[in-house]
Backbone bond lengths (Angstrom), bond angles and torsions (degrees), N, CA, C in turn:
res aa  C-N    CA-C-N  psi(-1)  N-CA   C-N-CA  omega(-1)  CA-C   N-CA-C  phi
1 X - - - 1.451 - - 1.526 110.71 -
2 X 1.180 118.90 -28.28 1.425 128.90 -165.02 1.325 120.15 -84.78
3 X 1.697 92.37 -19.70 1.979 103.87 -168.10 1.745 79.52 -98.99
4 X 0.989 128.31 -68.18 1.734 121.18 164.08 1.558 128.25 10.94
5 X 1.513 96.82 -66.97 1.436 132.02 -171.43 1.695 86.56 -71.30
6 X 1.276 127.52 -85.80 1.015 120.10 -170.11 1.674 147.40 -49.04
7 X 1.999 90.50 -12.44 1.444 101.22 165.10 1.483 124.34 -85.63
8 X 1.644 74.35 -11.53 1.982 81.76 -173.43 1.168 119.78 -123.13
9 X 1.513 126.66 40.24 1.311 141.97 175.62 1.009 108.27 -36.76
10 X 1.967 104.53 -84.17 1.082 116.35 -151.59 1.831 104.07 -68.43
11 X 1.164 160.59 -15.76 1.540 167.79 163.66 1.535 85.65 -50.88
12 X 1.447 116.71 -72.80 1.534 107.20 -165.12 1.262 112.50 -71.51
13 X 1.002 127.99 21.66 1.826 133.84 -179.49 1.545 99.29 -126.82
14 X 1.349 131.05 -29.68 1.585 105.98 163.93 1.481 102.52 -95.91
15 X 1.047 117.09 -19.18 1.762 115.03 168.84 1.797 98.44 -48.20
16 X 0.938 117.60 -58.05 1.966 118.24 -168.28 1.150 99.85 -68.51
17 X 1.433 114.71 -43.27 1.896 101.85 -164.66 1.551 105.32 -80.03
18 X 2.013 120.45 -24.81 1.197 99.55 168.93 1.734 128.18 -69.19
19 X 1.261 116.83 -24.13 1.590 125.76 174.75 1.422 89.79 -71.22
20 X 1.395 144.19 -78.24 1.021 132.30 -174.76 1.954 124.86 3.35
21 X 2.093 86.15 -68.76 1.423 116.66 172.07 1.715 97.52 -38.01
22 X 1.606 91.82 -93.61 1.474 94.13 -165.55 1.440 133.68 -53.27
23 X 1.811 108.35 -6.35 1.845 97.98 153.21 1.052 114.00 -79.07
24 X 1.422 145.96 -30.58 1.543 131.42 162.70 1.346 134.45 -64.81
25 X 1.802 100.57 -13.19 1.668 96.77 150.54 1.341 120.20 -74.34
26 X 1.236 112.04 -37.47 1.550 122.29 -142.75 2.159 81.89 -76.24
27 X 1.274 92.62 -43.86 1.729 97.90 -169.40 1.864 112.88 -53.46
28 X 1.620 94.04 -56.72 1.400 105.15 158.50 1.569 124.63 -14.62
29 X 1.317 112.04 -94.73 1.452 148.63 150.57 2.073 103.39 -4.37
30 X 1.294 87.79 -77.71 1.828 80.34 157.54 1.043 122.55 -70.44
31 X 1.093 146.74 -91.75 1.746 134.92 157.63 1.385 101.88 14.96
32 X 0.968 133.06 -57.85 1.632 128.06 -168.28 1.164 99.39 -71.89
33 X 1.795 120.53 -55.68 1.399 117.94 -173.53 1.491 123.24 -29.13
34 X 1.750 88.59 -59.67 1.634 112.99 -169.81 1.443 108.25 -49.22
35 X 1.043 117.00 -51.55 1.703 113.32 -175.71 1.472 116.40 -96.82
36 X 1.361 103.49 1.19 2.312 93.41 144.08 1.950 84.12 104.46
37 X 1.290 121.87 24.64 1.525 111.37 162.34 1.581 118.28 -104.73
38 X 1.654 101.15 137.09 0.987 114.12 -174.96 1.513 109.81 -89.54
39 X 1.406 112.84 151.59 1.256 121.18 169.06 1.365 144.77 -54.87
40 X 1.642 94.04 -24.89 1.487 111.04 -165.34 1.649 91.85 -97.08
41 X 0.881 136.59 7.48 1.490 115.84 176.54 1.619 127.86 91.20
42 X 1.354 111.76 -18.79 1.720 119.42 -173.11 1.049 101.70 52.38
43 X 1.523 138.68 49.60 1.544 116.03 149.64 1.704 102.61 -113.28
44 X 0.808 122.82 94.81 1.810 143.67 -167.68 1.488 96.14 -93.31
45 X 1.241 127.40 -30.93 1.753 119.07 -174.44 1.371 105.36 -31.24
46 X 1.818 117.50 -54.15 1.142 106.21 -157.59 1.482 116.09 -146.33
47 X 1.364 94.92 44.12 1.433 116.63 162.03 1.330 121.63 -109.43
48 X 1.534 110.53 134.00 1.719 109.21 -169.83 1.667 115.38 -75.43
49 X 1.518 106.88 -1.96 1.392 91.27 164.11 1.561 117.02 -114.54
50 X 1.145 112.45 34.76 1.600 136.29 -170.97 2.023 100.30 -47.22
51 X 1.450 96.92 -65.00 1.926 84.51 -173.21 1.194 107.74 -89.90
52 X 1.291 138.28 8.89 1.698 134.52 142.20 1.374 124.00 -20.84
53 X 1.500 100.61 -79.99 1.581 139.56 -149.31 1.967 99.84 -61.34
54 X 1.720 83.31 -49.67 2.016 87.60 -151.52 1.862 79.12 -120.36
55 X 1.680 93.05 129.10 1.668 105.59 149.68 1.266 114.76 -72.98
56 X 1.432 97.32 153.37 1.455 123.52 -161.62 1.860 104.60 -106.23
């Protein structure tokens, strides 16, 4: 197990730091939910799907 571990450090070390990544998106993303932010940014002036997205 030990000679294992040691051939395959570095895989299991960007393996952690990439999950790492994507729980602080994924956490983000809710976090935003929870307190009512949208993704798109609110600049609707001059986007063609501007009165779609957000009630008026």
């Amino acid at each position: 197990m030990l000679s294992w571990f040691s051939s395959n450090w570095a895989t299991i070390l960007i393996v952690v730091v990439l999950l790492g990544i994507v729980a602080g998106c994924i956490a983000t993303i809710l976090h935003g939910r929870k307190t009512g932010k949208s993704s798109c940014g609110c600049s609707c002036g001059h986007c063609p799907m501007g009165g779609a997205c957000h009630k008026k």
